[in-house]
N, C-alpha and C positions, 0 to 999 in steps of 0.2 A: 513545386507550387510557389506562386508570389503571393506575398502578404504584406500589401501595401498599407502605409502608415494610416491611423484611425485617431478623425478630431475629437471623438469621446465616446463615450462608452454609458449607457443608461439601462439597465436592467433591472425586469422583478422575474426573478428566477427559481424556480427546483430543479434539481439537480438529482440525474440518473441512481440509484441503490448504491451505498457505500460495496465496492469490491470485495474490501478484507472482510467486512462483515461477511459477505455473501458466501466466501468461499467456505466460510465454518459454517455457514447455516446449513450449507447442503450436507457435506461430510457429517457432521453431527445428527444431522436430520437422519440421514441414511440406515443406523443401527439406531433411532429413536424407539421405544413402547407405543406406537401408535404413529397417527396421520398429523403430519408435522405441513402447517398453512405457512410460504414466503412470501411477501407481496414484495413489490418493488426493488428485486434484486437487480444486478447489474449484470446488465445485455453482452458484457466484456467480451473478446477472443481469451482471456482467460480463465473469467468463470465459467467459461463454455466448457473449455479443458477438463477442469474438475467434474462438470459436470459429465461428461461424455466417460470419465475415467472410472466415478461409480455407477455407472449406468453396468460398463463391462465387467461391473464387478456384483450384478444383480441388483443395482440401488433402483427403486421404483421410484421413478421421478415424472410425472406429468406435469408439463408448462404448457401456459398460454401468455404469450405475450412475456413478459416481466414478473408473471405470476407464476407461483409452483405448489403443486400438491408430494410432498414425497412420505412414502409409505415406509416407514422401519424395517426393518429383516435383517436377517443374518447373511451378511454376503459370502461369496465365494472365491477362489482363485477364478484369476482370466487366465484363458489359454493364451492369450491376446498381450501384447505389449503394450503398458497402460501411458499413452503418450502424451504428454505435457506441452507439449508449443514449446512456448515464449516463458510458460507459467512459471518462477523457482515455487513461487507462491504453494502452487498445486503440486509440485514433486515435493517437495519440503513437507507440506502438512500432510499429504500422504504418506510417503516414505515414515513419519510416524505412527498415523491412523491404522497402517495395515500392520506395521509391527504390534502395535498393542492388539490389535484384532488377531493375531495371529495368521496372519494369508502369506502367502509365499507371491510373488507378485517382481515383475520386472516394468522399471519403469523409463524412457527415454523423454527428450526434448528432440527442439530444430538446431539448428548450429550456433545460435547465441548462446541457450541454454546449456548445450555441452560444455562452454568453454567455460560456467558458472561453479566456483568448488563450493560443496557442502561439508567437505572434509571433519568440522566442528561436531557439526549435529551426527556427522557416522559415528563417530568416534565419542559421541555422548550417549547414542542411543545404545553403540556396544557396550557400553558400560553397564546398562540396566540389561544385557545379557540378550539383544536382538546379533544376528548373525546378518551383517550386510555386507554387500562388495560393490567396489564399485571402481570403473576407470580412473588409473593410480590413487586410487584407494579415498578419492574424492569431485571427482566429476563422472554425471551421466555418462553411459545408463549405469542405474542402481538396481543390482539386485536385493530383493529380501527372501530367509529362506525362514522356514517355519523355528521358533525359538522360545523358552522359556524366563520371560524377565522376573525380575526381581527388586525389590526396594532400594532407590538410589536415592542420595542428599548433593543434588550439582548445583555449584556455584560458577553461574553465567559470566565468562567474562569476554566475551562478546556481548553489545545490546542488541540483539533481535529479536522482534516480536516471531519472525517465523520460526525461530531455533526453540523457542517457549514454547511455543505455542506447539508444536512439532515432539517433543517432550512430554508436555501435559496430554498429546491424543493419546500417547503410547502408555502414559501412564495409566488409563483408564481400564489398561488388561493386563495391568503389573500389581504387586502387592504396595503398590504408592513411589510416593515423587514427591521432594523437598527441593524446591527451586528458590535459588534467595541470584535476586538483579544486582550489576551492578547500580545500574541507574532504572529507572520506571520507561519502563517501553509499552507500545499498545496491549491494553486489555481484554481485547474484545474476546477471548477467547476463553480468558477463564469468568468472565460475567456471563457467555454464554451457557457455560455450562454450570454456574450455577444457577441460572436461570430455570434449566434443566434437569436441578435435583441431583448431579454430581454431587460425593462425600470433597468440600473444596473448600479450603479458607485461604481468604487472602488478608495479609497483614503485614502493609506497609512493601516491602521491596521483595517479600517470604512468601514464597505460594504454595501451600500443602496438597496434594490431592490426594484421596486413598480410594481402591479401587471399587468400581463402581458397575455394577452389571446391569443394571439399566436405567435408561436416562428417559425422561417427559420427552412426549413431541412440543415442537415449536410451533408458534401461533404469533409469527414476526411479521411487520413493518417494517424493511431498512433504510435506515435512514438515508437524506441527500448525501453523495461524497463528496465530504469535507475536504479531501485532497486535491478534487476536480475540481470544486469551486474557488480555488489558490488565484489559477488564472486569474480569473474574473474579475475579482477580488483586486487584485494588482492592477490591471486596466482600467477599473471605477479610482484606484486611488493613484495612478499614475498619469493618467491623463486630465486633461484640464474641463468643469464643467460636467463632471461624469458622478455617477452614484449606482450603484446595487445594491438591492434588497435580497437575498436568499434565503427561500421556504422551508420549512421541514429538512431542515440540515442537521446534520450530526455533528452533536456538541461535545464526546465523550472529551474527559478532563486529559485523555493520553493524546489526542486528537488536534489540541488548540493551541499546542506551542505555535504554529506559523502565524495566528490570530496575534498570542499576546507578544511577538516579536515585533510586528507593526504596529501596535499599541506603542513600544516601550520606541521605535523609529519616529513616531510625532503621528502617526496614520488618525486620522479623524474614522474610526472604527468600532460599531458596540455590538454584542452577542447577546441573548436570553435563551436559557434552557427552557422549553415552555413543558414539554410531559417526556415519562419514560415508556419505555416499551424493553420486555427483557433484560433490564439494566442497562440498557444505551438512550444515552439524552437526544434529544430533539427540539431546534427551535428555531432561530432567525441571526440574518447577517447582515446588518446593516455597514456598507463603506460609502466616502466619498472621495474626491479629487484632496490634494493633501499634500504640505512639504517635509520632506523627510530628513533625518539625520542616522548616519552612520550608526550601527553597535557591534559587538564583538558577543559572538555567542558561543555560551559556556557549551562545557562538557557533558550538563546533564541535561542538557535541551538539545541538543543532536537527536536522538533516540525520536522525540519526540515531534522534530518535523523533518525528519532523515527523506521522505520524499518531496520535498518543497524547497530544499536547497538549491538545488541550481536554477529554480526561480528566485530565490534571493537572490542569489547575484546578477539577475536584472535588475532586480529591482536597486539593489547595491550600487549601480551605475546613475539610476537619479536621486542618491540620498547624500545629504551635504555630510562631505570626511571620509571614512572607510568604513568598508562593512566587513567583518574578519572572521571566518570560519576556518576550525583547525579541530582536528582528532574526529574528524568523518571518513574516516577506513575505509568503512562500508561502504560509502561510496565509489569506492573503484572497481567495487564487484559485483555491481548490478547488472540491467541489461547493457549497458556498457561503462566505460571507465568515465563517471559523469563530471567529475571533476577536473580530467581533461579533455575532458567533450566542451563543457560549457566552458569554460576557460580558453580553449583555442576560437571555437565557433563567437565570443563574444569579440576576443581580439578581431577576427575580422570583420568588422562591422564599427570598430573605433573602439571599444571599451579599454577603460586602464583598470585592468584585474592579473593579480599576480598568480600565478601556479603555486600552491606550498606542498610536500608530502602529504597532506590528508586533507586537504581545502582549500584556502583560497582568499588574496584580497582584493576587496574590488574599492574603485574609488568612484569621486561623480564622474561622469563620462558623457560627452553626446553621441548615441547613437547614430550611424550613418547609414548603409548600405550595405552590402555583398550576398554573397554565395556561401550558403552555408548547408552544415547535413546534420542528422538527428542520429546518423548512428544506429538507425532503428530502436531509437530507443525512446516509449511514448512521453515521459519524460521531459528528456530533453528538447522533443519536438513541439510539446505544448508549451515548455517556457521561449523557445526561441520563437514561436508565434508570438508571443506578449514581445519580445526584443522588435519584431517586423512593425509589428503594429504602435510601437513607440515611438519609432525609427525616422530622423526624416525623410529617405527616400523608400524605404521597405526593402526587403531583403527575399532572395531568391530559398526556397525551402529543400530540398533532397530528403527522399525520404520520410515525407510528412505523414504519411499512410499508416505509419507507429501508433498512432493513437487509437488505432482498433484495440491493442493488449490491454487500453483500459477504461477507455473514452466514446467508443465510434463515433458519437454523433458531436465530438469535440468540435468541428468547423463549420457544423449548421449553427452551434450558440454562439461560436467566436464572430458568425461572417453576421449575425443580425444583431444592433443595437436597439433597443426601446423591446428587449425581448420577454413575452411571458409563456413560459413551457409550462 
């Protein structure tokens, strides 16, 4: 795909059902007390996964459109091999949800997903006494086999919202789970459930849950995803003469590091929380065209825009000085190694950004041309669309097609300016 450069950029936008939200609403929804209402979930090759995964596992799910009705019950083993794509997302929070459920359950991915280690979360969830295995004893496929868990107190030290989050499902058919973060990572999943009537305190970086045999159906709204509308975002304040407004966005406070990073960069940029729903904020995103300056971003802000980094370092190549990330790990174990994705694919194109072991400096730079690939990674393929479209001659794309695992309709908002969805 070419993606030829763009004189500006004008948008009033809403933006497709936050993902991560989506993925806990269904699973949660699945063994809810009753008929559990989604609206505006995300269309994703991901959330599809999840959802196709408790489908085989007897989850009663009718959709229309972006709409779902799912019906609670008690699921069952699949004879069936419960296959994930592309999702870690969906193998991750499953791989917990069915241990705490007790099901025995085999789950695989495609060939990205296998080469992805979960190794951490096996090795925390055997600790509360689930029995897993899994290819050298950390990549797809995973088996689970039927197990007795028990009351564990883990101290995270890894930040991932999926390893919590993945923990806290399983805790819900353990005698409890004492999680303390290192740093504050996405919430969305213990505000969902206790939106839901889960025994669940959170306090501060400490998240309690004690077990819980049933949970309220859901009656959600999800909000615009704040992750998808990064791009956007970047284009209104990178090119000249440009502005977007974004609707019914998700504000959650775990959500807006990539927000108050271009804040602290000079971005002419404001947010309002307008109402909640379920304990997830919602409101509006106002950007414009903007000069930018360099910052270095701490350790406790990683966690919290861990998918929007290697769209900074686009953006890092029009911001006067350096822009410095370091002790982003995670990033090399995504759907691909992103830190050296985006780090080579910007070099050809003219960018002055250095490789570090865990991130990366980028400096101002002018964007030129070339040939570049996404790695299949949707990711990297939507930031290197904002590179093309900065770019003064635009750049050749490989593999842009990525942005199905969490975007699809990523290139109809990107290719129309003065747009309202």
């Amino acid at each position: 795909m070419y993606i030829s450069p763009m004189r500006n950029f004008v948008a009033n936008i809403i933006m497709p059902g936050d993902k991560s939200i989506s993925h806990r609403a269904f699973i949660c929804a699945s063994i809810a007390n009753g008929k559990s209402i989604i609206r505006n979930f995300s269309y994703s090759d991901d959330v599809l996964q999840t959802i196709q995964s408790l489908r085989k596992l007897g989850a009663r799910i009718d959709i229309d459109k972006d709409n779902a009705i799912v019906i609670g019950t008690k699921l069952h083993p699949s004879k069936k091999i419960l296959y994930t794509g592309n999702s870690a997302t969906t193998l991750r929070l499953l791989t917990g949800f069915l241990v705490g459920q007790n099901i025995p359950a085999s789950l695989d991915g495609d060939e990205f997903l296998r080469k992805r280690p979960s190794s951490y979360l096996i090795k925390a969830l055997c600790q509360m006494g689930a029995k897993i295995s899994a290819r050298q004893d950390k990549y797809p496929p995973v088996k689970i086999e039927q197990s007795d868990l028990h009351f564990i107190e883990h101290h995270l030290k890894i930040d991932s919202a999926q390893v919590k989050s993945a923990l806290l499902l399983a805790g819900l058919g353990s005698d409890g789970i004492i999680i303390k973060e290192k740093n504050h990572s996405r919430n969305h999943t213990e505000l969902m459930l206790k939106s839901m009537g889960a025994k669940i305190d959170i306090s501060g970086k400490i998240i309690s849950l004690g077990r819980t045999e049933l949970l309220n159906p859901l009656d959600i709204t999800i909000p615009g995803d704040i992750s998808s509308s990064a791009y956007f975002i970047a284009l209104a304040i990178l090119l000249q003469d440009s502005s977007i407004r974004v609707e019914k966005i998700g504000l959650n406070n775990t959500r807006i590091g990539f927000l108050q990073i271009l804040k602290r960069m000079g971005a002419d940029i404001q947010w309002q929380v307008q109402e909640y729903n379920c304990n997830e904020s919602y409101g509006w995103i106002y950007a414009k065209s903007s000069q930018l300056k360099g910052v270095e971003i701490s350790d406790s802000e990683i966690p919290l825009l861990i998918d929007e980094l290697p769209l900074l370092a686009v953006i890092g190549t029009q911001a006067k000085g350096e822009t410095i990330v370091r002790n982003a790990e995670q990033l090399r174990i995504k759907e691909s190694d992103r830190i050296s994705a985006i780090c080579s694919q910007l070099k050809k194109i003219g960018a002055d950004i250095i490789e570090l072991e865990h991130g990366f400096i980028v400096r101002q730079s002018n964007l030129i041309s070339g040939k570049c690939s996404s790695f299949s990674d949707h990711r990297i393929a939507m930031s290197l669309a904002v590179a093309g479209a900065i770019s003064q001659k635009g750049i050749e794309l490989q593999h842009a097609n990525a942005v199905k695992y969490s975007f699809p309709k990523f290139w109809d908002y990107i290719g129309t300016s003065s747009l309202m969805v």
